[in-house]
C-alpha positions in Angstrom: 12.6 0.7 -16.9 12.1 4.2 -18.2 9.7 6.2 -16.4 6.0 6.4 -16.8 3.4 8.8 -16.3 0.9 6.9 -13.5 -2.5 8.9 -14.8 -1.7 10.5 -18.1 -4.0 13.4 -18.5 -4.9 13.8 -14.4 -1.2 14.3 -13.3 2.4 15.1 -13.8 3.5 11.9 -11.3 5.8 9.6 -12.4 6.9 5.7 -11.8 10.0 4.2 -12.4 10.0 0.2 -12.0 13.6 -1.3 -10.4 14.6 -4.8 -10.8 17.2 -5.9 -8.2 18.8 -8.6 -6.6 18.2 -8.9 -2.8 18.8 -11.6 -0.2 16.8 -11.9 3.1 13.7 -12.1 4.8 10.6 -10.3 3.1 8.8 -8.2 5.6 5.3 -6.9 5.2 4.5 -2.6 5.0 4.2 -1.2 8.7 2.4 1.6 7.1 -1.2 1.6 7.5 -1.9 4.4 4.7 -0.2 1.5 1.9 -2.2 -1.6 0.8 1.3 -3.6 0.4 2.0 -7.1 0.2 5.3 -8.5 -0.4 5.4 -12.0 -1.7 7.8 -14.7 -4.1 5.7 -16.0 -6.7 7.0 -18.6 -9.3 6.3 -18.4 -12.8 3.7 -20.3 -12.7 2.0 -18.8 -9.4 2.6 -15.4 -11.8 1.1 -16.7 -14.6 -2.0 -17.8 -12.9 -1.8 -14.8 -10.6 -2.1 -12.4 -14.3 -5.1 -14.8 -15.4 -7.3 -14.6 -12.2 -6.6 -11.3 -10.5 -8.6 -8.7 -12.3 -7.0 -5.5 -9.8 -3.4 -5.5 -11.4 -2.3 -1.6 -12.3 -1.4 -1.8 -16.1 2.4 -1.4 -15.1 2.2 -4.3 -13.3 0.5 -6.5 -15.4 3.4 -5.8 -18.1 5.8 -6.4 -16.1 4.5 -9.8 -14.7 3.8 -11.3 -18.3 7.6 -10.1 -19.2 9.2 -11.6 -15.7 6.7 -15.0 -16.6 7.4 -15.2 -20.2 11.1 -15.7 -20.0 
């Protein structure tokens, strides 16, 4: 996806979302600074993970309803 200013108006940062194919384990962040949880959700789990989780960034909202809609 193209990239996105993260706080229009308060910075000049910018995110770029990825999509990939990857095999192997999934291994949680060793860094203690990052609140990171990797996880495999089905569409489902997604779809009731977008309806009761209220902390999603906007970015990641979008492109959870995308990944569950199709």
């Amino acid at each position: 996806m193209p990239a996105s200013f993260s706080s229009v108006g308060l910075t000049d940062e910018k995110v770029v979302t990825v999509f990939v194919g990857a095999e192997g384990d999934i291994l949680g962040s060793d860094n203690v600074n990052e609140e990171i949880e990797s996880r495999l959700y089905t569409k489902e789990e997604l779809r009731n993970l977008i309806n009761e989780c209220s902390d999603l960034c906007s970015r990641s909202q979008l492109v959870s309803f995308w990944i569950a809609s199709k």
